[in-house]
ROFIZA-869168 format. One line per 8 residues: number of its first residue (from 1); for each residue x, y, z of C-alpha. Coordinates in steps of 0.25 Angstrom, whole numbers, plus 5000, padded with zeros to 4 digits. Layout:
REM residues N
NUM	X Y Z ~ ...
END
This chain:
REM residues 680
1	5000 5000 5000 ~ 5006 5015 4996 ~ 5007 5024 5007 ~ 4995 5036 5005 ~ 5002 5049 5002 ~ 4997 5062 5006 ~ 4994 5072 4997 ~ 5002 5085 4997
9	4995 5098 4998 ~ 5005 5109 5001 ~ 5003 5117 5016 ~ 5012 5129 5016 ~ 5015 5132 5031 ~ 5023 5145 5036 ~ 5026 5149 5048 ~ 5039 5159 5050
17	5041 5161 5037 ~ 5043 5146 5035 ~ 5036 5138 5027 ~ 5031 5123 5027 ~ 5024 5114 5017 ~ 5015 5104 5025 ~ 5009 5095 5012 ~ 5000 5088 5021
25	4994 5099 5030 ~ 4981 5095 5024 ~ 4981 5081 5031 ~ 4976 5089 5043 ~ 4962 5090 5038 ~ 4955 5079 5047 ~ 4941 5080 5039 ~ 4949 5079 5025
33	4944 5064 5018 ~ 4958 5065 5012 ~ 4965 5066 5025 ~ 4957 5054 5031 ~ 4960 5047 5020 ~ 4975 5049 5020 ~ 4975 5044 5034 ~ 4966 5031 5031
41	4976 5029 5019 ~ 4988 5029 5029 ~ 4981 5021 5039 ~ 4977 5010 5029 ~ 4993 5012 5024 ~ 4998 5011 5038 ~ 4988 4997 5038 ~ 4996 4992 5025
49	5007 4994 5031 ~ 5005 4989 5044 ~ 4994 4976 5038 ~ 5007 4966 5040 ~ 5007 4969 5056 ~ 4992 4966 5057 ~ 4992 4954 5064 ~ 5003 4958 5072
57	4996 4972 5076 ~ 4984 4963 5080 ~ 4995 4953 5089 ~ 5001 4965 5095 ~ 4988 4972 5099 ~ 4983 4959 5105 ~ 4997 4956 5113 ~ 4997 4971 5118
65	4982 4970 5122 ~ 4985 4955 5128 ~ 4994 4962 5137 ~ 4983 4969 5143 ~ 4974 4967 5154 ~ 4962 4970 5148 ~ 4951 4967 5163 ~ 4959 4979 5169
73	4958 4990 5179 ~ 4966 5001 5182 ~ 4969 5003 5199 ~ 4957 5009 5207 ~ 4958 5023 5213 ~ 4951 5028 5223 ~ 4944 5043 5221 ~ 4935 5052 5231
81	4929 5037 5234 ~ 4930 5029 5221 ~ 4938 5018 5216 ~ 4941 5022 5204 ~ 4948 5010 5191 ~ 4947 5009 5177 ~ 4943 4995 5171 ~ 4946 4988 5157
89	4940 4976 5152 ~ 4944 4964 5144 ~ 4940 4968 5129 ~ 4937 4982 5130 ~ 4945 4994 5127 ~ 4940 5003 5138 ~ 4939 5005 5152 ~ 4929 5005 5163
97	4931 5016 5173 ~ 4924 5012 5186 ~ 4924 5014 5202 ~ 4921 5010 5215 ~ 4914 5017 5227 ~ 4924 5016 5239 ~ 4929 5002 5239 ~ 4938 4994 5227
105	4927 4983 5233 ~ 4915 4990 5227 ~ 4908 4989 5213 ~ 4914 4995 5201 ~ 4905 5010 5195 ~ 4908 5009 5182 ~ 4911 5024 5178 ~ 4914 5023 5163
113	4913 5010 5153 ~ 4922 5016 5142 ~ 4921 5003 5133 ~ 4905 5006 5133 ~ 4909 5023 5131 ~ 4920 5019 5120 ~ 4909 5010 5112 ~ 4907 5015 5096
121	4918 5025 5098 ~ 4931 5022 5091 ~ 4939 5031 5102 ~ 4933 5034 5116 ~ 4941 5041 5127 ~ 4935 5043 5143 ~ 4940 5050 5150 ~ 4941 5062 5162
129	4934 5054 5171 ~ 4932 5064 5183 ~ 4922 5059 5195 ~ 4914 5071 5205 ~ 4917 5072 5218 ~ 4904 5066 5221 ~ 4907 5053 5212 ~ 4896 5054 5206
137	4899 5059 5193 ~ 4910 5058 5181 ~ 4915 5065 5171 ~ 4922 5060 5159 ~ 4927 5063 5145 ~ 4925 5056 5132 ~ 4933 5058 5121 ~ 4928 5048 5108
145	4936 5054 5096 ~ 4950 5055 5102 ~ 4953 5070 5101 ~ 4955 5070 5115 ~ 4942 5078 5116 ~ 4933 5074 5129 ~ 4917 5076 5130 ~ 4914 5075 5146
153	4902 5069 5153 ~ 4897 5065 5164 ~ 4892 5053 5172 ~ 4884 5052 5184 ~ 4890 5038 5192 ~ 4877 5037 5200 ~ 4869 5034 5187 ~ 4879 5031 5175
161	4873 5042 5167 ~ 4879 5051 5159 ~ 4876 5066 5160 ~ 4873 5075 5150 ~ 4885 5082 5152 ~ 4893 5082 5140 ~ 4905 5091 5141 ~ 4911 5091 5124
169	4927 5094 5119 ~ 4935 5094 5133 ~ 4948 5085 5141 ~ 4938 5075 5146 ~ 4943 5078 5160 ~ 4934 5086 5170 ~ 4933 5089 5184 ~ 4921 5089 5193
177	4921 5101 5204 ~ 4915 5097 5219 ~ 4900 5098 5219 ~ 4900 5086 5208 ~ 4893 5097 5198 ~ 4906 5104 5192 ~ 4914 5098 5180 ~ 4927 5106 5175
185	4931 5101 5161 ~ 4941 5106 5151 ~ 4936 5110 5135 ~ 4945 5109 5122 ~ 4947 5120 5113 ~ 4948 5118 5098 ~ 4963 5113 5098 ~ 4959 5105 5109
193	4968 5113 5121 ~ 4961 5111 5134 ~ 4957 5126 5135 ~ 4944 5127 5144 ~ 4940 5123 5158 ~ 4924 5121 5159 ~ 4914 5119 5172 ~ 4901 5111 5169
201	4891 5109 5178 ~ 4884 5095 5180 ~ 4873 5093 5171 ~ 4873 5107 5162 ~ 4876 5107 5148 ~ 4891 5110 5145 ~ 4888 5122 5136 ~ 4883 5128 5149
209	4898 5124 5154 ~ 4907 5135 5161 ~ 4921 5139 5157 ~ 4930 5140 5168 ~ 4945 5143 5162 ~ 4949 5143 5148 ~ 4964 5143 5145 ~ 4966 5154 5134
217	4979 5152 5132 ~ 4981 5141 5121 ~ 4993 5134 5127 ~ 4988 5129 5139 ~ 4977 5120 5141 ~ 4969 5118 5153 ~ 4964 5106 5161 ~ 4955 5104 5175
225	4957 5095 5186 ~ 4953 5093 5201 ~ 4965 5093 5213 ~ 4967 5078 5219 ~ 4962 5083 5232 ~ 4950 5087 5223 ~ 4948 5101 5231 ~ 4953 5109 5216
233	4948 5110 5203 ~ 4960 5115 5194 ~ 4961 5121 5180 ~ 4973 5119 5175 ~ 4980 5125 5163 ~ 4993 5122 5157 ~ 5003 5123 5144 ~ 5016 5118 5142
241	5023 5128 5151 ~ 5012 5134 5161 ~ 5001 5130 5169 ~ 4990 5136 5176 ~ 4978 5131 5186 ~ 4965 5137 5193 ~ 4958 5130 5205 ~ 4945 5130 5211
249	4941 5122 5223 ~ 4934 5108 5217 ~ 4920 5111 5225 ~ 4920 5127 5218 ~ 4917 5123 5204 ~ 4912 5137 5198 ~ 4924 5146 5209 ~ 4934 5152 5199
257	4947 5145 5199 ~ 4959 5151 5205 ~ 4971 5151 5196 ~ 4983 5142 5204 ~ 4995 5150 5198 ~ 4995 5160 5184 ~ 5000 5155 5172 ~ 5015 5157 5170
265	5023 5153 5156 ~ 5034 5140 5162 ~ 5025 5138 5176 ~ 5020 5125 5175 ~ 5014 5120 5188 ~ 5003 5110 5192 ~ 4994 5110 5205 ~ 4987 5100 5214
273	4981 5103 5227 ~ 4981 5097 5242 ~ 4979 5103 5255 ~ 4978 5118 5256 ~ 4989 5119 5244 ~ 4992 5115 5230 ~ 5005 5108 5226 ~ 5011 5114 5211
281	5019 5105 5201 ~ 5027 5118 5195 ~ 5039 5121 5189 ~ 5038 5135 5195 ~ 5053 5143 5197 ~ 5060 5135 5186 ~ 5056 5121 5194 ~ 5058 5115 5177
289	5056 5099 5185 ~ 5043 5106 5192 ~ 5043 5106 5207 ~ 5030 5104 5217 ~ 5025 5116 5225 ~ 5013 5120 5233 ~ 5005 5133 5236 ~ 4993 5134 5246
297	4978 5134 5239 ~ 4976 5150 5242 ~ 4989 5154 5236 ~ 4993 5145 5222 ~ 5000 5157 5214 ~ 5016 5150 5212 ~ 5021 5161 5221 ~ 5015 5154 5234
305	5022 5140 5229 ~ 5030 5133 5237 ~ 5037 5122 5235 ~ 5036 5107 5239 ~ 5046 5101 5230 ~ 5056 5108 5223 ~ 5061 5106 5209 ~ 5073 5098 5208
313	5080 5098 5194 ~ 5081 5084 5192 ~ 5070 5079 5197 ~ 5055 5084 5188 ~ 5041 5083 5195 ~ 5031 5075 5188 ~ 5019 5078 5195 ~ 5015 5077 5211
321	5002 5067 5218 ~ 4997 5072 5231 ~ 4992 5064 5242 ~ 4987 5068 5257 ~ 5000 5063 5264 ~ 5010 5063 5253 ~ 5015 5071 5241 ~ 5020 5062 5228
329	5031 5066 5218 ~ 5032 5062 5205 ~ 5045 5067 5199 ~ 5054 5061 5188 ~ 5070 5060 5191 ~ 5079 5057 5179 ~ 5067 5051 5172 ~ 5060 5043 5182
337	5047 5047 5192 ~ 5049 5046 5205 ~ 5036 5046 5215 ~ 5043 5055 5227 ~ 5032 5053 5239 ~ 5033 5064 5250 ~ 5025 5064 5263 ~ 5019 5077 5265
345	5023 5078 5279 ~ 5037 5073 5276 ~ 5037 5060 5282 ~ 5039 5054 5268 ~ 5047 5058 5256 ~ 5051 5048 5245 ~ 5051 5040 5231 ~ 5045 5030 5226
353	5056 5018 5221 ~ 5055 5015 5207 ~ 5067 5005 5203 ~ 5066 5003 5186 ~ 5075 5010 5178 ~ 5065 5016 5170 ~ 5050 5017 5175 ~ 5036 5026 5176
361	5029 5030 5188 ~ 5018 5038 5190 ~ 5007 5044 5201 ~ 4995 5036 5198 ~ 4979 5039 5201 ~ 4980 5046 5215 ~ 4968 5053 5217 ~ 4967 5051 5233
369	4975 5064 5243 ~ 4971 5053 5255 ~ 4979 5043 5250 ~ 4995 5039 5254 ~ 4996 5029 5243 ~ 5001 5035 5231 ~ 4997 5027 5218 ~ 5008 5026 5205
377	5012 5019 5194 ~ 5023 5012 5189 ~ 5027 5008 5177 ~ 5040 5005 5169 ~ 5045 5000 5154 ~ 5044 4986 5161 ~ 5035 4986 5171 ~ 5019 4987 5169
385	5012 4999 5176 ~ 5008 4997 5190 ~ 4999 5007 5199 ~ 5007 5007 5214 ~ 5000 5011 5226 ~ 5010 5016 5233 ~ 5010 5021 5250 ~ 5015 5031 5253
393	5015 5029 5268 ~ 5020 5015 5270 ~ 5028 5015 5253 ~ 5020 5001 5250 ~ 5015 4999 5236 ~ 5004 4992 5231 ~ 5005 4989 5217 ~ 4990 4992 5213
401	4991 4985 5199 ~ 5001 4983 5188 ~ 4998 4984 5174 ~ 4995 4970 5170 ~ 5002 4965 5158 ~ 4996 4954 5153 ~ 5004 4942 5145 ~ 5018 4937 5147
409	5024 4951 5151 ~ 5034 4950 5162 ~ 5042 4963 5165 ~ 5055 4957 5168 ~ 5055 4953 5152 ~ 5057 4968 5149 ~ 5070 4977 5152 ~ 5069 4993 5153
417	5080 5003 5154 ~ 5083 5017 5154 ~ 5094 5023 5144 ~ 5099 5036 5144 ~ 5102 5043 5129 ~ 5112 5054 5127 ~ 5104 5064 5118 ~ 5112 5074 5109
425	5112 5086 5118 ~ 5116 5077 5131 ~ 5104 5074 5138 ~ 5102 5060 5142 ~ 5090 5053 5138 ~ 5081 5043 5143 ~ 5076 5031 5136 ~ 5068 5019 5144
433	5067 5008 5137 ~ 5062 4993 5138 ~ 5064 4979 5131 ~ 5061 4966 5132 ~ 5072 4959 5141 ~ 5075 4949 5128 ~ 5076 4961 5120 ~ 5092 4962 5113
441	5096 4977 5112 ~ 5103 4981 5100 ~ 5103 4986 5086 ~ 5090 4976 5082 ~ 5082 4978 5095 ~ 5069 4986 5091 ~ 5067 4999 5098 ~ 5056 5009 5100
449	5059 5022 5105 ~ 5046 5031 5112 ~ 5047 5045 5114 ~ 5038 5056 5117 ~ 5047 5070 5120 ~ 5037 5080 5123 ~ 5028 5088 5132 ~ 5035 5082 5146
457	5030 5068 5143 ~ 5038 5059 5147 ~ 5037 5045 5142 ~ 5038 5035 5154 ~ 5044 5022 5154 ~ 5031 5015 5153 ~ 5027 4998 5152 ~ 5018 4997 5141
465	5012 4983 5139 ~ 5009 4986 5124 ~ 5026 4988 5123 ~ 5028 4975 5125 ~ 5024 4970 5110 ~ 5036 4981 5108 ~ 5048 4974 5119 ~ 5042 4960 5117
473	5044 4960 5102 ~ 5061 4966 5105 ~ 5058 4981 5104 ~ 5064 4991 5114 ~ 5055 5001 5118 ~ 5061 5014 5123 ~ 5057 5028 5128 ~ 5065 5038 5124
481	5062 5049 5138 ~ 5067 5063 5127 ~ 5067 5076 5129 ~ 5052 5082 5129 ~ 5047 5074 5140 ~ 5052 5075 5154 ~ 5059 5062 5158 ~ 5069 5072 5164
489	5061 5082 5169 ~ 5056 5095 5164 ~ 5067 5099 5156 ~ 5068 5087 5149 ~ 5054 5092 5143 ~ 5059 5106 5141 ~ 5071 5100 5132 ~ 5062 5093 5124
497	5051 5105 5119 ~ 5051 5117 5112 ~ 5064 5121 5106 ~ 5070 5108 5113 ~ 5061 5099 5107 ~ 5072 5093 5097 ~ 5077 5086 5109 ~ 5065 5077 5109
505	5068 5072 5097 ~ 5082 5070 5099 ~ 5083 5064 5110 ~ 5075 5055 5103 ~ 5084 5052 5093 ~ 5096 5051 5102 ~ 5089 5040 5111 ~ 5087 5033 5099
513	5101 5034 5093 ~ 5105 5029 5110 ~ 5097 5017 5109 ~ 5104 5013 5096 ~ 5118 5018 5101 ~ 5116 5008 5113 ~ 5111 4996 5103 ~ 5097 4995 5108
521	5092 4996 5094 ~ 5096 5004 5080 ~ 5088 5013 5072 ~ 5084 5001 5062 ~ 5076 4996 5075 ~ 5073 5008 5082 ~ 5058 5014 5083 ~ 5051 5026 5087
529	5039 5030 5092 ~ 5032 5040 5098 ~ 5018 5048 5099 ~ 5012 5063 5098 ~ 5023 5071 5102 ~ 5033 5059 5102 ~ 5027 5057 5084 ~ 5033 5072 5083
537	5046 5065 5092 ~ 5046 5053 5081 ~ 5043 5062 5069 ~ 5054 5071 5073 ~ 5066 5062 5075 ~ 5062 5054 5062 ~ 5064 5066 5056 ~ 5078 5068 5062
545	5084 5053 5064 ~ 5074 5046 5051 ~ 5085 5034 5052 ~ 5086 5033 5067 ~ 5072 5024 5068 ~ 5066 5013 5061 ~ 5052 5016 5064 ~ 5041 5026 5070
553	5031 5025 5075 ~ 5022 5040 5078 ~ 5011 5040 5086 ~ 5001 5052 5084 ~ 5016 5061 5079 ~ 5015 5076 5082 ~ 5024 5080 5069 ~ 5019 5092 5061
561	5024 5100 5073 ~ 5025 5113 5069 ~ 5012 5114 5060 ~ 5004 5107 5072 ~ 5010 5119 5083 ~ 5007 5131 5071 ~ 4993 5128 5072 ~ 4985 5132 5084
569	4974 5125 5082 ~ 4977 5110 5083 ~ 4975 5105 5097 ~ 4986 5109 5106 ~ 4996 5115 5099 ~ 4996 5129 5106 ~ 4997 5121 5120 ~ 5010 5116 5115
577	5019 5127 5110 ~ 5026 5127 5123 ~ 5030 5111 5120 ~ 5035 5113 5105 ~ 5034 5128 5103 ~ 5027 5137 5096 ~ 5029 5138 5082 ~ 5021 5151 5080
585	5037 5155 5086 ~ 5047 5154 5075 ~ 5057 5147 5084 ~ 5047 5136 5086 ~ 5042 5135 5073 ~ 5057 5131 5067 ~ 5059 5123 5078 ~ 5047 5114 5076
593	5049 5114 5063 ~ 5063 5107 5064 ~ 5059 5094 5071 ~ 5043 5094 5067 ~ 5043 5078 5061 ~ 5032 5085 5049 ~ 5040 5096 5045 ~ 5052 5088 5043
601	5048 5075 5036 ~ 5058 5075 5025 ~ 5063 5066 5012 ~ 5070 5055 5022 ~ 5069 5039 5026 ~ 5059 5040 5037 ~ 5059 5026 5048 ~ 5046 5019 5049
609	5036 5027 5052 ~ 5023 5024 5060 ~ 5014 5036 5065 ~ 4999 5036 5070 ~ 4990 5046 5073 ~ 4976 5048 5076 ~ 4965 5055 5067 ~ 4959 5062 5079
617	4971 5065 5086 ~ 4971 5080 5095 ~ 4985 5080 5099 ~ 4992 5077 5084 ~ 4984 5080 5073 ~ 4982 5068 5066 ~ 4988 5075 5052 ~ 5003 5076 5060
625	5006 5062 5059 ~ 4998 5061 5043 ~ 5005 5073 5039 ~ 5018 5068 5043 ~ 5015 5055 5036 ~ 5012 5061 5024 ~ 5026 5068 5024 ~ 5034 5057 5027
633	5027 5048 5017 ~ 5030 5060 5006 ~ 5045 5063 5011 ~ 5051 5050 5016 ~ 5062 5042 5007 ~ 5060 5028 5011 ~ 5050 5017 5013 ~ 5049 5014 5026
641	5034 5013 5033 ~ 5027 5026 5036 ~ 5013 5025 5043 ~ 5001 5033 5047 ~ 4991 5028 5057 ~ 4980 5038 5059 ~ 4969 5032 5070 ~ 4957 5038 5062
649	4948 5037 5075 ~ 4958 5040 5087 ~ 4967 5053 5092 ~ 4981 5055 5099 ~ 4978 5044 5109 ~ 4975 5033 5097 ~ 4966 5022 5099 ~ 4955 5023 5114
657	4954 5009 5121 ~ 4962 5001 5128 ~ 4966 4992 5118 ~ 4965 5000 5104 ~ 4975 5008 5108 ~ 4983 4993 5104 ~ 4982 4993 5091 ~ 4989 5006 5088
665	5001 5001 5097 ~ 5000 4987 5090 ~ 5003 4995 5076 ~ 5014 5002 5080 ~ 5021 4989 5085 ~ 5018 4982 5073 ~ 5024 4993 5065 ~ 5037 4993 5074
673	5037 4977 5073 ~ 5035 4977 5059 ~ 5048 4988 5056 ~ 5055 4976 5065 ~ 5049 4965 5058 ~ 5043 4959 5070 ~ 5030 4952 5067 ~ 5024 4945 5078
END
């Protein structure tokens, strides 16, 4: 079968007296017959192509799902009297949201059946699921078309019905104020930036809703939430650099909220309350690894802060969980999170033990103040996910459950490590990665390297049972922990955005070259993948090092960079000039266009390539990854394999359900296998 070819239609586009010529500009018209059809063209190619792997997609979806417990339940918490647990069942794709009154002993109340919701809909999302104080009510979000666009309703728990209340285009999320009457919710403007905070009353109509803050400024977006001690409702509103929040007491839904502290460009600071004070996450007077601070309630402006722990250089804070008795720590040192649990009368003050090399751990569910034990999970490359229970008084642990693997797996037939790259400027690099224990490293061992390298994000060691088809089948699988996100604190992120954010990409390409320096593979055997921001990550360094991979694989790639951050009205792109710059700035705008993977296709032998998108898609708009496609197909010199796989029903999160989601990473395993020419 021929690959389709896009036609041409010349898009002249100047900006600074520069001028670029976009021959497939008109693939962003979604409504266009001839755009839907050049994308069923390239999906019935990518099937071509992919037809010999059939069989073996089907194998590797059912081994990936085999390993999965399907009659599970997630661990009960306990919240304002309610056991609260989500349940999956054998054969379906969705989950039961339930709870019990008082007692673990008791019957289940069903909340929420998504598999009945979900019927007749080829993508259903719940979610926002917010209880009233009085339990008798729920709010929740639906979002059917994948565009990340929620309508909220209402059920009353006493009867099971659902309430007229139908609240259209907003998060999902939503908070109920104290007199079980009062919901706060947060609307989407045209781009689909959070923008607006509403208050509607139980039982009215939303056109009759009220608006209580809208955020003007187009680079922040906003959000509503209620403190843990459930006294506060809070509006917060935050861009890249700045953050900003306004509090009323939870039983005062129509008082005027109080702004905590004034916006100021580079403040970033976050708040929860306890007692007669609030406690602040913030990286106020240069603290670049935040530090933790507190103010009393009357008095929140910054310059009544005090602080509680102060910033340390090498360590960076992660976030805080309060309790009654104790305070808990999550910072990350060298790489690694460390749970540092103080006593906040000072009769305790110490860390969690954590033995692996390389590992993840996190605060889990802990909505209870009156609680000493502290609840966390644990995770690493080898080890399967476990929710610890964990006391704080007496430092037992009870290991609440561990994520069941089901098959032959056993975790001592897997080896991880952490390596450290020397990219070109000096800087030491992490890479975690894991194989099967019979696996030989050298130049023939298959390896995929995943990377993401933006917004702060930091991809964590995780155990993925679906990764196993990968190490089980002689592949390495490595994290390469680049510049962008901050797996060595804050300034790790700041060296890796904006002007910097060529140092992404190559320390990228340096951990690759490491890996094949030290014989854990060779380019001819050496893969790439990665998603969203990670696809601009993959586009860019094929661009630069074209003969360093084999293969590709880009999930939902962000690659017409500078044509995407030009245009204001595509859904987040004013919120984001502090990450990549604004190219409305000359500086900007040349510098983007250096590395952005479109701009730059040119005549060249390109590695295999495998890119996926979604046609709803809110974050990259699907005609990214088709545009760049296009190009490649026109520009590059050899024959190797170059795929489009659009989800014409799903958006940025691909396929809803528990299991669907499978076949996709079946797909991508069966292209890797099949550039290795493993078969079964």
């Amino acid at each position: 079968m021929q690959a389709p070819i896009a036609k041409k239609i010349e898009k002249k586009l100047e900006k600074h007296g520069d001028v670029r010529i976009d021959n497939y500009y008109w693939l962003n018209e979604r409504e266009n017959p001839e755009v839907i059809k050049y994308l069923e063209d390239e999906n019935a190619y990518t099937k071509a192509i992919l037809e010999p792997t059939e069989e073996f997609q089907t194998k590797l979806f059912e081994e990936m799902k085999a390993r999965i417990k399907e009659d599970d339940s997630s661990v009960p918490y306990k919240l304002n009297g309610f056991w609260y647990l989500t349940e999956f069942q054998k054969g379906k794709e969705y989950p039961i949201h339930k709870r019990r009154k008082d007692s673990l002993d008791n019957n289940d109340e069903i909340l929420f059946d998504v598999n009945l919701m979900a019927e007749g809909h080829s993508y259903y999302n719940l979610g926002g699921i917010s209880i009233s104080t009085n339990n008798e009510l729920c709010s929740f979000g639906v979002d059917n078309v994948s565009r990340r666009i929620y309508t909220i309703q209402i059920k009353d728990l006493k009867t099971g019905e659902i309430l007229p209340d139908v609240i259209e285009n907003t998060t999902g999320g939503s908070v109920w104020s104290a007199d079980n009457k009062t919901l706060f919710y947060t609307r989407k403007d045209d781009t689909l930036r959070a923008y607006q905070i509403w208050k509607h009353k139980l039982g009215t109509d939303a056109s009759e809703d009220t608006l209580v803050f809208e955020e003007k400024d187009d680079t922040f977006s906003v959000y509503v939430y209620k403190s843990k001690s459930r006294e506060y409702i809070i509006i917060g509103s935050s861009s890249t650099v700045s953050d900003e929040y306004r509090f009323i007491p939870a039983n005062e839904p129509d008082a005027e909220f109080k702004i905590f502290q004034e916006r100021e460009r580079d403040l970033e600071y976050s708040i929860e309350h306890f007692g007669k004070e609030f406690y602040i996450q913030t990286n106020k007077d240069d603290a670049f690894n935040f530090k933790l601070m507190k103010t009393s309630i009357e008095k929140t402006e910054q310059n009544n802060w005090i602080d509680v722990i102060p910033h340390r250089e090498e360590t960076f804070i992660e976030g805080f969980e309060i309790f009654q008795n104790y305070l808990v720590v999550e910072e990350r040192t060298n790489g690694l999170i460390q749970l540092n649990i103080k006593a906040w009368d000072k009769s305790a003050d110490y860390y969690l033990p954590f033995n692996e090399e390389t590992y993840t751990v996190g605060s889990g569910t802990n909505p209870d103040f009156n609680t000493d034990i502290l609840r966390y999970g644990y995770t690493s490359l080898t080890t399967p996910t476990s929710v610890i229970d964990f006391n704080m008084n007496d430092k037992t642990s009870e290991v609440k459950k561990e994520q069941t693997v089901l098959g032959d797996f056993k975790k001592e037939n897997y080896t991880s490590e952490r390596i450290w790259a020397e990219a070109r400027d000096g800087e030491k690099v992490a890479i975690s990665l894991v194989h099967h224990k019979d696996t030989q490293l050298n130049e023939n061992t298959p390896l995929l390297l995943y990377a993401y390298g933006s917004y702060g994000y930091t991809i964590e060691p995780n155990f993925s049972s679906i990764r196993l088809s990968l190490l089980d089948r002689g592949f390495v699988y490595a994290i390469a922990h680049i510049r962008g996100g901050q797996y060595l604190g804050r300034e790790w992120y700041e060296d890796g955005k904006m002007l910097e954010k060529k140092n992404t990409f190559f320390d990228y390409i340096d951990c690759a070259k490491f890996l094949i320096e030290k014989n854990y593979t060779s380019s001819t055997h050496l893969y790439g993948m990665g998603g969203s921001a990670g696809g601009l990550l993959m586009g860019a360094v094929i661009n630069y090092e074209p003969n360093l991979f084999n293969g590709i694989v880009a999930q939902v790639p962000f690659v017409d960079v500078v044509t995407t951050m030009l245009d204001e009205s595509i859904p987040f792109t004013t919120g984001e000039y502090d990450e990549w710059g604004n190219p409305n700035d000359e500086e900007y705008y040349h510098y983007m266009k250096e590395y952005s993977p479109y701009d730059n296709v040119e005549a060249k032998a390109y590695p295999n390539l495998y890119i996926s998108t979604g046609l709803h898609d809110s974050q990259v708009q699907y005609w990214e990854p088709a545009k760049w496609v296009a190009k490649l197909r026109e520009l590059k010199t050899n024959d190797n394999i170059l795929l489009l796989d659009t989800n014409m029903d799903t958006g940025h999160g691909g396929a809803s359900g528990r299991f669907e989601s499978l076949k996709e990473d079946a797909k991508e395993d069966a292209f890797l296998f099949m550039l290795e020419g493993i078969t079964e």
